[in-house]
N, C-alpha and C positions, 0 to 999 in steps of 0.2 A: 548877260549870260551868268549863268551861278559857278559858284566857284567848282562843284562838280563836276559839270560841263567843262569848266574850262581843264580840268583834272584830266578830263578824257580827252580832249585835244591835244593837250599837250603829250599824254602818255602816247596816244594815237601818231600824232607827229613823231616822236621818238622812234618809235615800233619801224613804221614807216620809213625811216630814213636809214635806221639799219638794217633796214631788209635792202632797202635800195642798195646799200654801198656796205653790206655784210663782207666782215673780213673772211679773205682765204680759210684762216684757219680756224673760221667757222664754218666754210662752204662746203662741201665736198670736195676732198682732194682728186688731180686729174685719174688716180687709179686706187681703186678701192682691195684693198690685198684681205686675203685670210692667210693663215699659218698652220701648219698639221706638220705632223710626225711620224715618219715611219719605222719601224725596226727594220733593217737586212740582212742585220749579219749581229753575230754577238758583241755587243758594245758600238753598235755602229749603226746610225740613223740617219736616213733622207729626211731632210726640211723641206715642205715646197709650201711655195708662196705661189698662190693662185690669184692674179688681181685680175680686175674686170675696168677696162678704158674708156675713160666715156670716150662719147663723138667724137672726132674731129680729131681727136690725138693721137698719137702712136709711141711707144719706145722701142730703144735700140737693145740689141741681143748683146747680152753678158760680153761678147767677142770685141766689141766695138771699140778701137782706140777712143773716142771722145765721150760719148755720152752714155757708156755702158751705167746700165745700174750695177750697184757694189752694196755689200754688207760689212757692216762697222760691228765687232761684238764687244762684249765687255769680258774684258781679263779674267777667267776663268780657267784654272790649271785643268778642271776636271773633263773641260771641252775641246778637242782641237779640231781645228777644219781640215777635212781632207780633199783636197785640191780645191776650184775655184768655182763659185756663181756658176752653174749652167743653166743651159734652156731646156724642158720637155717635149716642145713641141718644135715645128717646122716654122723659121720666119719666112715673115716676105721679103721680095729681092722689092726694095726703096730705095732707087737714086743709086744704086752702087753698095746699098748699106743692108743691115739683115733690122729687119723691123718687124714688132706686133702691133698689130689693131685690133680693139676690142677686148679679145682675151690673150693672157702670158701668163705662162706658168714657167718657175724657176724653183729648180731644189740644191742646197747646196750638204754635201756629204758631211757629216759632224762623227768624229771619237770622241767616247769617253772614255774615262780611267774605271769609275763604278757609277752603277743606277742603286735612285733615281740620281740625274743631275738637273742642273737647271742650266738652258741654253738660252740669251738676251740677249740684244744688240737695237740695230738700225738698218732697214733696206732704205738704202738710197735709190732715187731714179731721177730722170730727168723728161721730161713732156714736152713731148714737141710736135706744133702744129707747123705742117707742110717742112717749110726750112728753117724755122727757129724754133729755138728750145725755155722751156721755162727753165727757172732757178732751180736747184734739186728741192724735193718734197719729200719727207721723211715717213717710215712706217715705223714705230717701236714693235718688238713683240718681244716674249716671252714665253716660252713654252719645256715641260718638264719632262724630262726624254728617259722612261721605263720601259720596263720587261711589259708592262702591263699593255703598250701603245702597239701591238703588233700590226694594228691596220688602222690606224687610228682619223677617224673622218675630220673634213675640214675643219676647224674651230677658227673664227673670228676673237682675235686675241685683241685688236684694239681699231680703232678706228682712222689712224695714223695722221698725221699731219700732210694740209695741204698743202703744205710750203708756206715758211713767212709771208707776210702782205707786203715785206720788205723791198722784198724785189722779183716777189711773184710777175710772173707774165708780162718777161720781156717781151713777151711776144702782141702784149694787149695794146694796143694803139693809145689806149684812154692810162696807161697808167704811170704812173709819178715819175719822179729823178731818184730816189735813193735806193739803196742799196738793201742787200741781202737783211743786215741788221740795225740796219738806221731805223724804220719803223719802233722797233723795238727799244731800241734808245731813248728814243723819243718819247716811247711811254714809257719809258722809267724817269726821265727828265721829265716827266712830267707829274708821276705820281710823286717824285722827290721835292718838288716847289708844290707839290696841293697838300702835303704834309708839312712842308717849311711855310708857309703862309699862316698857318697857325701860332708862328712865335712874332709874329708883326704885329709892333702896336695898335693895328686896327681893326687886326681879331682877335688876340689872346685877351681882349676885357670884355668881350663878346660873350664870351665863354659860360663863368658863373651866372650869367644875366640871365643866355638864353634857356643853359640847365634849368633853373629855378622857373622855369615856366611850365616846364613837365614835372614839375614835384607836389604843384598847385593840386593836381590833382589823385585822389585820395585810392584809386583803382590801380592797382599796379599791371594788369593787361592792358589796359587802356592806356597807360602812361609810355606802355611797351611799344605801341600800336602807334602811337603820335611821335616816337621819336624816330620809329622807322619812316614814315610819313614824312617827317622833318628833312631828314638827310634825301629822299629822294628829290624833295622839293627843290632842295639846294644844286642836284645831279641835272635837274630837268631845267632849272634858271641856266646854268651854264650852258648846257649842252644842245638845246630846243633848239637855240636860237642860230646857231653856225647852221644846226641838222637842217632847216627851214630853208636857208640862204641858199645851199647847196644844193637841195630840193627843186626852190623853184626859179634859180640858173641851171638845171638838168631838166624840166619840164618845158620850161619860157624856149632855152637854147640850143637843148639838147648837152649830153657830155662833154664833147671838144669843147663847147663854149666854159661852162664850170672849168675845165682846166685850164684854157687858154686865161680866164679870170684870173686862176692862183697862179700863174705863169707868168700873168701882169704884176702881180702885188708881189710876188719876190722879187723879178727882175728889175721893172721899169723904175724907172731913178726918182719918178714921182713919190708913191711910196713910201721904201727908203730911204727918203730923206727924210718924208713927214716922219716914220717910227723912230726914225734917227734921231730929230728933234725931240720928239714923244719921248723917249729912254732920255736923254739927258735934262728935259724939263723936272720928268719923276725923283733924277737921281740929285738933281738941286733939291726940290721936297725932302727925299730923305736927309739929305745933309741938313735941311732944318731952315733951308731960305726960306719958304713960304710953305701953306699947307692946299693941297688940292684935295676939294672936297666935291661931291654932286650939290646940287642945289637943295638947301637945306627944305624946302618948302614938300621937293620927292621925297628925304628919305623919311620927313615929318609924316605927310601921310601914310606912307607906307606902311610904317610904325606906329601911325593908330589905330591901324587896323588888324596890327596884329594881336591887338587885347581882344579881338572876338572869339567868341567861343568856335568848337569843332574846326573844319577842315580849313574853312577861311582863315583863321587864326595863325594856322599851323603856314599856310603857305604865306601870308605876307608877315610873319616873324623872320621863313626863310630869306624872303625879297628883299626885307632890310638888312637881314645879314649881308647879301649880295652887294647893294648898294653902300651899307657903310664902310666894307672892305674893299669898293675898290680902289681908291688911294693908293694900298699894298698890293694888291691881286691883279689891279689892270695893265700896268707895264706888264706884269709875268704870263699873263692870259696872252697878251698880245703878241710875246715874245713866243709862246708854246705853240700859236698860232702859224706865224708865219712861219716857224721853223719846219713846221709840217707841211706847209703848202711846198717845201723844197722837194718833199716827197710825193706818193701817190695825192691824185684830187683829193682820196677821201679822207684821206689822213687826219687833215682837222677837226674830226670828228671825234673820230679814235682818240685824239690826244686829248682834248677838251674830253670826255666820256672819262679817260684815267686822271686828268685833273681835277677833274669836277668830285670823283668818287674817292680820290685820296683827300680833298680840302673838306667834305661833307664825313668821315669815316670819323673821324675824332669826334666831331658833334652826336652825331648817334652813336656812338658806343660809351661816351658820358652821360648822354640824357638816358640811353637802357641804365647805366651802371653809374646815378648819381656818387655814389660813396668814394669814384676812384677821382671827385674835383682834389680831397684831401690830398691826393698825393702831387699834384701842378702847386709847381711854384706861385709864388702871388706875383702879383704884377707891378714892376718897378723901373730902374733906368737901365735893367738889362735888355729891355722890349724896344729902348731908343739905341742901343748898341745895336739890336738885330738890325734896326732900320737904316742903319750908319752902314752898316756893311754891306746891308742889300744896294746902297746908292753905288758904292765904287762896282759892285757888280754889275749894276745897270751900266754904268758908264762902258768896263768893256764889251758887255754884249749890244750894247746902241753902236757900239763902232762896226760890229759886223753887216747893219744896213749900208754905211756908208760904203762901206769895201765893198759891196755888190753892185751898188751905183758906180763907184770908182771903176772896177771893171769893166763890167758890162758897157760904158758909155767912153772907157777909156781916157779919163779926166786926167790919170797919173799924176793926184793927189795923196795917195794911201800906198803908198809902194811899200813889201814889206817890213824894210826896217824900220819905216816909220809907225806904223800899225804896231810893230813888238817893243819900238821906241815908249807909245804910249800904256799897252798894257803894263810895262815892266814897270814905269813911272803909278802907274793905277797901284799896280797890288803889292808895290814897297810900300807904299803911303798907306794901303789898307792894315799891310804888319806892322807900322809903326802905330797905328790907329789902335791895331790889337795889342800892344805891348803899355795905350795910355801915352805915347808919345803925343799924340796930336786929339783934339778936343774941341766938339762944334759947341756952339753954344748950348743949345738944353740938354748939354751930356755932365754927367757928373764927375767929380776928380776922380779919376783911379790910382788909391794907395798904393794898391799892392795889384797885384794877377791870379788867377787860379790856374789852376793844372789845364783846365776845358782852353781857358784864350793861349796859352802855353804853348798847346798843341797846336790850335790855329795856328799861331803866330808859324811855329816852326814848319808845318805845310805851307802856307803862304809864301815864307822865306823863299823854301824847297822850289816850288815851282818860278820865283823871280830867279833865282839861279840858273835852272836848267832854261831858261828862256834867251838868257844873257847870249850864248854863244852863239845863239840864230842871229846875232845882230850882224856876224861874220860869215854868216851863210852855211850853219849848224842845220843841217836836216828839219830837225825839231819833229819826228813824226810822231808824235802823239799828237800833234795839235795843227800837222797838215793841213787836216779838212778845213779847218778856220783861219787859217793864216792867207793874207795873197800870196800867187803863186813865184816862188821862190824869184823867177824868171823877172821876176820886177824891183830884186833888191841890186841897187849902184854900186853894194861895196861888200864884194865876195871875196872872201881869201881859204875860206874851208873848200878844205882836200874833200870831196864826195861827187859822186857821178851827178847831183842835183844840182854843183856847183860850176858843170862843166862848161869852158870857153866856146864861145862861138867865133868863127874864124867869119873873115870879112866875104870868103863864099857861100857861106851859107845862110847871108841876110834874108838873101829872097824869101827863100823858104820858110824862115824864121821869124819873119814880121812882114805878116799883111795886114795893110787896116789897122794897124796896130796888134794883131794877135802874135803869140808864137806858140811855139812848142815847147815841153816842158823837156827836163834833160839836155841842155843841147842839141837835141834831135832837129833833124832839119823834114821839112813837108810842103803839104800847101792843106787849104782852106775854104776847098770847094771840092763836089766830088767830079766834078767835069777835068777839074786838074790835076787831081786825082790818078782817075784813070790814063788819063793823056798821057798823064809821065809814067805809069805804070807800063803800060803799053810801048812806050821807048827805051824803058829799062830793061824790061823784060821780066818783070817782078810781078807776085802779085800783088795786091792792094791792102793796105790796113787803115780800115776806116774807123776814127775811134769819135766814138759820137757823147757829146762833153758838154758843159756849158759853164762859163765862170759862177755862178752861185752855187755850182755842184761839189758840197761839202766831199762827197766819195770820191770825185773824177779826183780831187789833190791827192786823195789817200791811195787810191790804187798807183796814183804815179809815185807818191814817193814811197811806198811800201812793195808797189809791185813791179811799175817797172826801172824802178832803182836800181832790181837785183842786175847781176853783170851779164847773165845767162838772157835775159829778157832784152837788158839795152843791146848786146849785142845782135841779136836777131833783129830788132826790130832797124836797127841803124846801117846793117847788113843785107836782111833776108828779104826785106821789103820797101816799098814806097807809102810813107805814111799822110793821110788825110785827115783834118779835126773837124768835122764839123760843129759849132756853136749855135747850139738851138736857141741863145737868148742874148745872142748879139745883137746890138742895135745900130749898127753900121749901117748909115745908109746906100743903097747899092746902086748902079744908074740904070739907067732904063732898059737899057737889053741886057740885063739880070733878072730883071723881074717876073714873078710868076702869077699867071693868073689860073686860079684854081677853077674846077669844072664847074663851081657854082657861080664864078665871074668876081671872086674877090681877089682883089690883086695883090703880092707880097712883095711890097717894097725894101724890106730891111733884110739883113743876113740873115738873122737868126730865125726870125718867119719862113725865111725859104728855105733853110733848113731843117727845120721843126717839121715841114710841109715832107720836104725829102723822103725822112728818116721815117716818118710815119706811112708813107706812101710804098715806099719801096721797098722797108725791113719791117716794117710793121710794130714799130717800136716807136714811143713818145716819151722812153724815160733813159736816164741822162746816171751813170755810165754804162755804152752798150759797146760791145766791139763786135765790125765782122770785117771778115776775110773775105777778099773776091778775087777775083783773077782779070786780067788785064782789062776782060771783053765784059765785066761785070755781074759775072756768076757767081753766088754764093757757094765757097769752097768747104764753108764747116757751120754747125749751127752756130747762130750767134752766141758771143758771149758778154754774160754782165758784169755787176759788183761780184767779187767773190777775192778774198787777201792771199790766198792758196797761190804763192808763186810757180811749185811746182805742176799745180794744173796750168795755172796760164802759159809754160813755155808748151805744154802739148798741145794746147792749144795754137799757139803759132806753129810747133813742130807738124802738127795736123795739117792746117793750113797747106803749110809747106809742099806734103805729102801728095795730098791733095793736088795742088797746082803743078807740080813734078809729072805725076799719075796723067792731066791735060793734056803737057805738054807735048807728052811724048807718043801720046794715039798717035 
């Protein structure tokens, strides 16, 4: 096959796979809005948002305690709102609720001081099919409110966002564990290591080599044309090859199966041990015990063939680029990888796509702009510093496989203070590292320091400090997500609701199988037990559906339901249930479920996975809903979202809700 040929495959595979697994906030959002302007009075305007719903969805009217959509403006003295979001039209009577389908039209009444002004903001909604609600999806608009708009026809002002991929469609069976903004993160952690991979000594001498290969020639469009070429090459080597894998585990297995895939490689202890090994083999390389290279014989060839002229040239100069950086690049790909399967299926795509385009950006925008090589440092033993540093971070992020295996299999090897025992032990040695206290072998003396390691040092410091006191059962919620759950450290003496005793009645509830509840909250860990005791209490139900590798599920608990207003409802107002979608408890035989297609789920977390998707129609990990004794959904579901004030309406809805049952 010619290298054209193969050009179009692979671009064709690309295309392909992001069309398959297109993010949300490329998709069409669930309600498509325009924005207009009315005059009605002098200095006084109706706004209406006209959206159009696709199928299958509906939202809740302005009125609605829970899922009402709302408008966020920007600080504007010359604008004020006069009273609140309303509706123009007639909803329909849903379930007790006032709901649109298809079309909603909402206007909300705006003052001004003087025309023209300019009115901005954000309509919020929420999408919900049947009983569950998607994550809010956002409309920007902007529109400028004169004498001149007396009647002024609809104007499509922007296209609005379909909601993050974050934590779009809780409601979608097929979609990931993270949260509202964890996608997001992820590609920024990720465009942040495809631009830090560039100071590792196994591409920054990459660099002058590969430029000088676009200088050769003497056409300056042409030279334009081959570096753009270049960088794609490098987008399409990373990115092809996950897009393919996911491709044809969604063809071969259909979708459940591709997630149940990434569902295996984060949780199961197999895995994560191997990446666990994998991170600390690399992080021995970097400290300079040996060197991990590919087989000289690939990346020879590779690289002779990148002296050919035209496209051929161009794509195996990139190949070798791929192949001689991965020493540097392959623990960080790996780490970008799995970190995203914690998320939606498709995530790893997304992330490798912002990896791939931040480690390829530097390359083409040198090879367009040869003259700015002058201003890059040359290359020396500050390139074996970077690699010194990148080891101790390998080390603590290979610890985080382990602690998933630890969990999930329940080893209670990694309990937390041991886990913040070793980070804090990692990253003093990395400031002492930075300060030239400590020295591996092909590092050279450091005399003196600059301002740059200064500053490291004294961040690095920074953060061994604030970590210290988690050793005593400190919160630590900036670094929730990644820590085990507090509920695992032996030796607690910090004053905080995270840190609260559990009394010897409320083991039961508190460790099945090994599991518990976080906060001292007491529950159980099936939804059969759930209800049974809901039902005896007289409570309704909180079913919070969780799984130990769920970086969010730590954070909502210790950021959300920390707050006092939260624990107390929920230690109060209800009967709480966790189900663990990636528990590997094995269950005994009249547990076990055989699905319609005759596969049987022998372990917890299978039969819960199976549950949650079954019933709520969710497969991603944190979701919560509220039912009532006999197992009716009291409110839409809810997900990720750190807004503590929403969450207790959320339970206070609930509440209302089951109150409103009880008393027909």
């Amino acid at each position: 096959m010619s290298i054209r040929h193969t050009l179009t495959v692979l671009l064709a595979a690309l295309a392909g796979c992001l069309a398959a697994y297109a993010l949300p906030f490329d998709e069409q959002p669930t309600v498509r809005w325009k924005a207009s302007a009315t005059k009605t009075a002098e200095n006084t305007f109706d706004v209406v948002f006209e959206g159009t719903i696709q199928e299958g969805f509906h939202i809740y009217d302005p009125s609605d305690e829970f899922s009402a959509p709302y408008l966020t403006t920007e600080d504007n003295q010359s604008c004020t709102l006069s009273g609140g979001l309303r509706s123009m039209d007639s909803p329909a009577d849903y379930k007790g609720s006032k709901a649109y389908f298809n079309k909603a039209r909402l206007v909300q009444t705006v003052s001004v001081t003087s025309t023209p002004a300019v009115f901005s903001g954000t309509l919020t909604w929420y999408a919900c099919e049947k009983d569950a609600c998607h994550s809010p999806e956002d409309f920007d608009f902007s529109l400028t409110l004169s004498d001149e708009i007396m009647q002024a026809p609809a104007e499509e002002i922007a296209q609005g966002s379909a909601g993050d991929p974050n934590q779009t469609a809780i409601t979608d069976p097929e979609s990931g564990k993270s949260g509202r903004t964890s996608l997001w993160a992820l590609i920024l952690e990720a465009i942040l290591w495809g631009f830090a991979m560039l100071l590792t000594p196994c591409v920054f001498p990459m660099v002058p080599m590969t430029i000088s290969y676009f200088l050769k020639n003497g056409n300056k469009a042409r030279g334009k044309f081959n570096a753009a070429l270049y960088g794609l090459f490098i987008v399409l080597l990373y990115t092809v090859p996950i897009c393919v894998i996911i491709g044809l585990t969604w063809l071969l297995g259909g979708e459940t199966v591709t997630a149940d895939i990434f569902n295996w490689l984060a949780t199961h202890w197999l895995p994560n041990i191997i990446f666990f090994i994998v991170f600390m083999v690399f992080a021995a390389s970097f400290f300079g015990a040996f060197e991990i290279t590919l087989p000289s014989s690939l990346v020879n060839k590779s690289d002779s063939k990148s002296d050919s002229s035209g496209i051929a040239g161009i794509f195996f100069m990139a190949l070798t680029l791929v192949l001689v950086s991965f020493s540097c690049t392959g623990p960080i790909v790996g780490s970008v990888l799995i970190k995203s399967t914690e998320g939606e299926f498709w995530s790893p795509m997304v992330t490798m796509l912002a990896f791939s385009l931040a480690f390829a950006l530097p390359f083409t925008v040198l090879a367009l702009f040869p003259s700015l090589l002058k201003a890059l440092p040359k290359s020396g033993g500050w390139l074996g510093s970077v690699k010194v540093v990148l080891g101790f971070i390998e080390v603590a992020l290979g610890l985080k496989f382990l602690s998933v295996a630890d969990q999930t299999y329940h080893w209670g090897i990694l309990d937390r203070e041991i886990y913040l025992a070793v980070w804090i032990v990692v990253f003093t040695l990395l400031g002492f590292y930075l300060l030239g206290k400590i020295r591996f072998a092909n590092d050279e003396e450091v005399k003196h320091i600059g301002v740059g390691r200064l500053a490291l040092a004294i961040i690095d410091f920074t953060f061994v400090v604030y970590m210290i006191p988690g050793m005593w059962g400190a919160p630590l919620k900036a670094l929730s997500g990644y820590l085990p759950p507090i509920e695992t450290q032996d030796f607690v003496i910090w004053n905080n609701p995270a840190a609260a005793t559990v009394t010897s009645q409320e083991t039961a509830g508190l460790s099945q199988d090994g599991l518990k509840l976080p906060l001292g909250l007491s529950g159980y860990f099936s939804l059969e037990d759930g209800l049974e005791a809901a039902k005896a209490a007289g409570k309704p139900l909180f079913v919070d559906i969780t799984g130990h590798g769920c970086v969010n599920c730590r954070e909502m608990e210790s950021r959300v339901w920390s707050d006092p207003r939260v624990l107390s409802i929920l230690s109060n107002a209800y009967v709480i249930t966790a189900l663990y979608t990636d528990d590997k408890t094995r269950l005994d035989e009249s547990q076990w479920i055989v699905t319609p297609s005759g596969k049987v789920l022998k372990d917890l977390g299978r039969k819960n996975s199976y549950i949650v998707r079954e019933r709520f129609s969710v497969n991603a990990q944190p979701n919560y809903a509220l039912l009532s004794p006999e197992g009716e959904l009291l409110v839409p579901i809810r997900g990720y979202n750190l807004d503590i004030n929403g969450f207790v309406t959320f339970l206070e809805s609930g509440l209302e809700k089951f109150n409103e049952l009880k008393n027909k």
